[in-house]
DOLO-397609 format. One line per field, with one value per residue (C-alpha): x, y, z; residue number from 1; residue in three letters. Coordinates in Angstrom, 3 decimals. Example, Ala and Ser with C-alpha at 12.3 -4.5 7.8 and 13.67 -1.06 7.14 Angstrom:
% residues 2
xx (12.300 / 13.670) $
yy (-4.500 / -1.060) $
zz (7.800 / 7.140) $
zakol (1 / 2) $
lumlum (ALA / SER) $
***
This chain:
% residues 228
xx (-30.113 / -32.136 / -33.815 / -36.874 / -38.782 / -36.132 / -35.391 / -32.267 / -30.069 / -28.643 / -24.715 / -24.308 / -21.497 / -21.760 / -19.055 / -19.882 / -18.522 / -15.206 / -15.910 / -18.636 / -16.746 / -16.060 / -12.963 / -11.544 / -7.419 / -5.596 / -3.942 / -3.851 / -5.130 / -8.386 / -8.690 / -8.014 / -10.674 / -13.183 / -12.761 / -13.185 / -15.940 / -17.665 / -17.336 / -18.516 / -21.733 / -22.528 / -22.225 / -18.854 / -18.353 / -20.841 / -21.566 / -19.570 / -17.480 / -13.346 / -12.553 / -9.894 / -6.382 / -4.753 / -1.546 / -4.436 / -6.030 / -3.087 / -1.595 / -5.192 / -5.484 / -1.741 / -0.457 / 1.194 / -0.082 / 0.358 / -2.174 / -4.643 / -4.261 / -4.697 / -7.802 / -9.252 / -9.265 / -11.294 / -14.077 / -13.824 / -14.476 / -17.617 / -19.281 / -18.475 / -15.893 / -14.517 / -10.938 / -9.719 / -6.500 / -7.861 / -10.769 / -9.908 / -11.683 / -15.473 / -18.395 / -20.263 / -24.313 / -25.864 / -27.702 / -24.102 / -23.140 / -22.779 / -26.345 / -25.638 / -21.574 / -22.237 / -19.634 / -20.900 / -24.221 / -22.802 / -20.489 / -23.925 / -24.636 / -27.449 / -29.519 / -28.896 / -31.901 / -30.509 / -30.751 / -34.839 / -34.892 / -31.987 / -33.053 / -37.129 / -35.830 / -33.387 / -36.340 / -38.428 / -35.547 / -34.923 / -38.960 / -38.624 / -35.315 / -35.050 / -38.201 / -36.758 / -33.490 / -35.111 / -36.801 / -33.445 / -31.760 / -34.055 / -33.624 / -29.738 / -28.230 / -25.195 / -25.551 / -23.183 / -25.129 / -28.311 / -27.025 / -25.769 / -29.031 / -31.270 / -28.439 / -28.443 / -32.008 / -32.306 / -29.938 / -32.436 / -33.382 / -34.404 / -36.133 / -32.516 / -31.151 / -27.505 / -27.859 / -24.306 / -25.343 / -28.261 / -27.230 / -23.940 / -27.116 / -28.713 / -26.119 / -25.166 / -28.964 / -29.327 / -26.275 / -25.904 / -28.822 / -27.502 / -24.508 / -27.079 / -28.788 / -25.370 / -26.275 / -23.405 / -25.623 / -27.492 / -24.541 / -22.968 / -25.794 / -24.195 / -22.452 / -25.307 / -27.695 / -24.925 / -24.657 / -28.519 / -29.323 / -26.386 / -28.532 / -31.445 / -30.041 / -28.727 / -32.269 / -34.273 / -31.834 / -32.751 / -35.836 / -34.131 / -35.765 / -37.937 / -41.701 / -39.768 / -36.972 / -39.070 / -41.510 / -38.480 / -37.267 / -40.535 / -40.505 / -37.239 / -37.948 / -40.910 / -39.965 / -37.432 / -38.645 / -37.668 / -33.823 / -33.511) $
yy (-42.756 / -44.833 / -47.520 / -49.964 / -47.359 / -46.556 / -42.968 / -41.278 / -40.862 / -37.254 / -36.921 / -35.261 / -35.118 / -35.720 / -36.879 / -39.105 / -38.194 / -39.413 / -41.572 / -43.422 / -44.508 / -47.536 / -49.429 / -50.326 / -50.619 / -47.364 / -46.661 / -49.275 / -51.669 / -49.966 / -48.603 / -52.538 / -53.191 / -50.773 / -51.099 / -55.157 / -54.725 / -52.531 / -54.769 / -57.817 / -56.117 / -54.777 / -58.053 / -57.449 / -61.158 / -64.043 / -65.965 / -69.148 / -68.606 / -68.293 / -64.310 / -63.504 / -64.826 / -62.918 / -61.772 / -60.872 / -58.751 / -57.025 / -56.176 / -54.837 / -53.083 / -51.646 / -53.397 / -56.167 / -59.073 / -58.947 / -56.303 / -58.304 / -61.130 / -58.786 / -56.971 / -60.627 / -61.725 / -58.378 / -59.128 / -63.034 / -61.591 / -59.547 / -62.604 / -61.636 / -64.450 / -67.792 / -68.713 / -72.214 / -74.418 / -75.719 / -73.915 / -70.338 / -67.046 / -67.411 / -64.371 / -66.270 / -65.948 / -62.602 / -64.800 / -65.687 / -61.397 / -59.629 / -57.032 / -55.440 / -54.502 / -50.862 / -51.323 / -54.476 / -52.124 / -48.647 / -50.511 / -50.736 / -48.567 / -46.524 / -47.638 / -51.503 / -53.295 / -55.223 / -51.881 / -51.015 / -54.463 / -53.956 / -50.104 / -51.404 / -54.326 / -51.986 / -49.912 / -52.624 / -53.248 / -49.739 / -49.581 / -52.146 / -51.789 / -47.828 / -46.912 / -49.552 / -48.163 / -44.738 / -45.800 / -47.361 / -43.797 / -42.162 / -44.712 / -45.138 / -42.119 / -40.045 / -36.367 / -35.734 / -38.355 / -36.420 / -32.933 / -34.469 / -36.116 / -32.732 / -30.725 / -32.919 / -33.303 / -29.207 / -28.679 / -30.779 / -27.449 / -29.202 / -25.850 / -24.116 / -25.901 / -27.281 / -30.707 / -31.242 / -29.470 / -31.526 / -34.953 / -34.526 / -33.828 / -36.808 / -38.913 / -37.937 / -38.143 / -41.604 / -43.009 / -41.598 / -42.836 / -45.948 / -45.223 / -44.443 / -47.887 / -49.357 / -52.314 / -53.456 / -55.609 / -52.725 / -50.618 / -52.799 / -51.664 / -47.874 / -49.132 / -50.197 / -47.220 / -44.572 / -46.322 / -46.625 / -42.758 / -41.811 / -43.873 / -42.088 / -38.875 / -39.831 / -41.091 / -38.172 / -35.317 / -31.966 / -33.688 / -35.833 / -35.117 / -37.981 / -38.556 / -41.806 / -39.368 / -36.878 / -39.491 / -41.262 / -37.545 / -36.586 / -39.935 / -39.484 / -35.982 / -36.366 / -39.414 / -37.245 / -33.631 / -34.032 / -34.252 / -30.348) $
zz (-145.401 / -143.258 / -144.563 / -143.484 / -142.349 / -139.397 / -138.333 / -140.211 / -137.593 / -136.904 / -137.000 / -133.304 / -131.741 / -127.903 / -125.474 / -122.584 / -119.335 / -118.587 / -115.772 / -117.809 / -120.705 / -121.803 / -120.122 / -123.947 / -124.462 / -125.693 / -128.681 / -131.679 / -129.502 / -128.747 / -132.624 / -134.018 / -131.437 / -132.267 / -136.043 / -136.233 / -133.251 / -136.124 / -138.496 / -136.781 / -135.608 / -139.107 / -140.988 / -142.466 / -141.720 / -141.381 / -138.038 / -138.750 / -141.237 / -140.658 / -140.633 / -142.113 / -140.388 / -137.957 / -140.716 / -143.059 / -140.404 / -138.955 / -142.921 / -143.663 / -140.541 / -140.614 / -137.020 / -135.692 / -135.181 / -131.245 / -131.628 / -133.553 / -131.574 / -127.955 / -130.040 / -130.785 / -126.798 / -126.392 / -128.813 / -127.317 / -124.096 / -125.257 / -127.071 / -130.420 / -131.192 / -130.644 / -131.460 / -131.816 / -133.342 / -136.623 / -136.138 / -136.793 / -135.081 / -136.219 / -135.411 / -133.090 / -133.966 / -132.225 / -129.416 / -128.527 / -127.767 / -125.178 / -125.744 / -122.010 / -123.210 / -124.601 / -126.715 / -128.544 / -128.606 / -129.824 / -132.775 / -134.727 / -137.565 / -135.978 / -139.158 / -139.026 / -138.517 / -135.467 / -133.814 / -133.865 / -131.770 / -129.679 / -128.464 / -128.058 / -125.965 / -123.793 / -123.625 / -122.128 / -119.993 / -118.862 / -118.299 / -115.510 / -114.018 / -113.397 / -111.525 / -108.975 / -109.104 / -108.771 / -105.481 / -104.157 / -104.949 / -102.942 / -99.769 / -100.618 / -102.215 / -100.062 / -100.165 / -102.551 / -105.192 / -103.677 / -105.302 / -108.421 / -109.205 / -108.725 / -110.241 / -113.504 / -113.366 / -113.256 / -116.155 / -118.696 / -120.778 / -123.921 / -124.803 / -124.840 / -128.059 / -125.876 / -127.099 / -125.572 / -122.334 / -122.523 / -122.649 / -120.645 / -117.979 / -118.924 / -118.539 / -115.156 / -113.747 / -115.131 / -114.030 / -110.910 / -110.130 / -110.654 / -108.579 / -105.548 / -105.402 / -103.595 / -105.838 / -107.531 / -110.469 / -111.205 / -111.383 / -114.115 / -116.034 / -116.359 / -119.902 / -121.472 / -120.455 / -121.395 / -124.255 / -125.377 / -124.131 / -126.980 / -129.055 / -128.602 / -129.107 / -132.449 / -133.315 / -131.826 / -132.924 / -131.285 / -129.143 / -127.016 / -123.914 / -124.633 / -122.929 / -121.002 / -119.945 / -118.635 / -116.963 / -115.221 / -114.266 / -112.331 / -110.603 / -109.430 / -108.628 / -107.018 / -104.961 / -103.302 / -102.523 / -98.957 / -100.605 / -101.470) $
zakol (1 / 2 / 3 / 4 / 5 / 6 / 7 / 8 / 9 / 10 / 11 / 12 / 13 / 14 / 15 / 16 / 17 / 18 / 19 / 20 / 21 / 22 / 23 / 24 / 25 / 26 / 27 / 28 / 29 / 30 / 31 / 32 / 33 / 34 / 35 / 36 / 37 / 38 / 39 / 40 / 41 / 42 / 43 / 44 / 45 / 46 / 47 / 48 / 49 / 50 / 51 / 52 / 53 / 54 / 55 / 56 / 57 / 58 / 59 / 60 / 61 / 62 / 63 / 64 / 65 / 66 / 67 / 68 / 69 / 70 / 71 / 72 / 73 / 74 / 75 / 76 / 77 / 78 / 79 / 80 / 81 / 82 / 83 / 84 / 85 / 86 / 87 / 88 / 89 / 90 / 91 / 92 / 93 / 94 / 95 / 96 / 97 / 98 / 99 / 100 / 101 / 102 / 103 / 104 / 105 / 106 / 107 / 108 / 109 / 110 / 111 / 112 / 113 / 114 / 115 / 116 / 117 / 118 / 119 / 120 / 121 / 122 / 123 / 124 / 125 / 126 / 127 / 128 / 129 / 130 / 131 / 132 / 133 / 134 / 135 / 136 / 137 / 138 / 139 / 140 / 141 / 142 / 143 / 144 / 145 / 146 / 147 / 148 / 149 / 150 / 151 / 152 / 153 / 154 / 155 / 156 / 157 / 158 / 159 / 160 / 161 / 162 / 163 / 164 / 165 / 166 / 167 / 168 / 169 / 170 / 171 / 172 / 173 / 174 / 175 / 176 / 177 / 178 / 179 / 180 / 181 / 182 / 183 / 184 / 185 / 186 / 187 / 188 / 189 / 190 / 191 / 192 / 193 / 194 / 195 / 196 / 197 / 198 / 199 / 200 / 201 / 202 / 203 / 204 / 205 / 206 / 207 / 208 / 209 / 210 / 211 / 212 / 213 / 214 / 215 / 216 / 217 / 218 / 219 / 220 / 221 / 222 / 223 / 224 / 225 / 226 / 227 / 228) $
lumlum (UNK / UNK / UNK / UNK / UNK / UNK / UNK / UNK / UNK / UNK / UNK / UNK / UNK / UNK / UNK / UNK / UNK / UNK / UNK / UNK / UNK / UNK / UNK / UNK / UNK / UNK / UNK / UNK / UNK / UNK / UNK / UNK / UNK / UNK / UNK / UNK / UNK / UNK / UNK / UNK / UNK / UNK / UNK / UNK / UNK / UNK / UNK / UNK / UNK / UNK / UNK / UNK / UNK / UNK / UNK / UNK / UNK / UNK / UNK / UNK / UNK / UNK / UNK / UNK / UNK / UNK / UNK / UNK / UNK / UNK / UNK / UNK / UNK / UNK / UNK / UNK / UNK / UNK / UNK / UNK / UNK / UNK / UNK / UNK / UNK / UNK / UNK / UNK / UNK / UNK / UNK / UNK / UNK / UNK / UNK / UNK / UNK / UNK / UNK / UNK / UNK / UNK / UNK / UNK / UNK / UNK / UNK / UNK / UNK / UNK / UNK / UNK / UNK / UNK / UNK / UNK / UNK / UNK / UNK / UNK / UNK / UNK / UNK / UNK / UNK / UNK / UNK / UNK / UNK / UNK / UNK / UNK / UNK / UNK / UNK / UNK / UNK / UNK / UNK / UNK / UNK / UNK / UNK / UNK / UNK / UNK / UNK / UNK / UNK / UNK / UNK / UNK / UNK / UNK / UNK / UNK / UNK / UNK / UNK / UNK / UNK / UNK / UNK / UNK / UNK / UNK / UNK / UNK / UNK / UNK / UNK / UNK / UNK / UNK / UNK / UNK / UNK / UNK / UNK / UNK / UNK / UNK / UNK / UNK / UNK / UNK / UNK / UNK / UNK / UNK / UNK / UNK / UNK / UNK / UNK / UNK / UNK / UNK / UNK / UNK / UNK / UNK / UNK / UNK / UNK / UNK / UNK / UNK / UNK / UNK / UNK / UNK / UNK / UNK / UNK / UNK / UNK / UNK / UNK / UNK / UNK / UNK / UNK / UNK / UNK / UNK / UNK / UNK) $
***
């Protein structure tokens, strides 16, 4: 139950494209990694205080301690976490995380407070970033990225029910989009967008399609009508 006045988030279950997932390890690497990632970013441990030692973790998470130790450069690498001798591995405070790493992003429960500021402030983001990529797209984009665009943009039937259908469509306007710019900064934003359109969907349930989604999608659309 949601609490704080956010919206109860709706148990969906979507898959994000292949290509667009996130580049985690395999295996019990990427299961240590995703199940202390989760409980970093939902306050399972304080910012500043010692987590537990690396023995403790691997006997409570049933691995060795190579693992732990491999999972623990991960989370380093994303912000979450700084090791040190004498020091221990301490959460490092939120300012310190990675917000644009989708995975630092998506461990959140979808009803922590952290995340009503986290999707309004990707929103703002999105709200200046994309209508420029949009207009790159239309300048830049191949052929190929042309037909995947209006495809993906054509199979957005929120009327139909398909939430799956639906946001596997989403995903691949947005991003491609992103693809089409030929700007490599902007592409390193794919993660993070994937990540925060999930989001939405788990917020918004069966009405995804979202009056910023479907503004961004006529811009796009209508910036390139010479493209069909």
């Amino acid at each position: 139950m949601a609490t704080n006045g956010s919206p109860t988030p709706f148990n969906l279950d979507l898959s994000v494209p292949m290509e667009f997932m996130a580049s985690l390890p395999t295996g019990h690497a990427r299961r240590t990694v995703d199940t202390i990632g989760r409980w970093i970013a939902n306050d399972t441990f304080s910012p500043d205080t010692p987590m537990p030692t690396e023995p403790e973790l691997a006997a409570s998470l049933g691995v060795s301690r190579a693992t732990v130790r491999d999972a623990i450069k991960v989370l380093s690498g994303k912000g979450l976490v700084r090791t040190a001798r004498r020091y221990g591995t301490r959460v490092l405070p939120v300012e310190d995380w990675n917000l644009l790493d989708g995975d630092v992003v998506g461990w959140h429960r979808r009803d922590h407070p952290r995340m009503r500021r986290i999707f309004a402030e990707t929103t703002e983001l999105r709200t200046i970033v994309e209508p420029a990529a949009a207009a790159l797209a239309a300048e830049r984009a191949t052929p190929a990225q042309i037909r995947t665009i209006l495809d993906a943009a054509n199979a957005m039937h929120p009327e139909e029910g398909d939430v799956a259908a639906l946001f596997d469509a989403d995903c691949r306007f947005h991003l491609t989009i992103l693809e089409a710019t030929a700007n490599q900064v902007m592409r390193q934003l794919r993660q993070i967008i994937v990540t925060m359109l999930r989001v939405s969907y788990d917020l918004g349930g069966s009405k995804p399609a979202n009056e910023p989604v479907t503004r961004y999608r006529r811009a796009l659309t209508g910036s390139s009508d010479d493209w069909s």
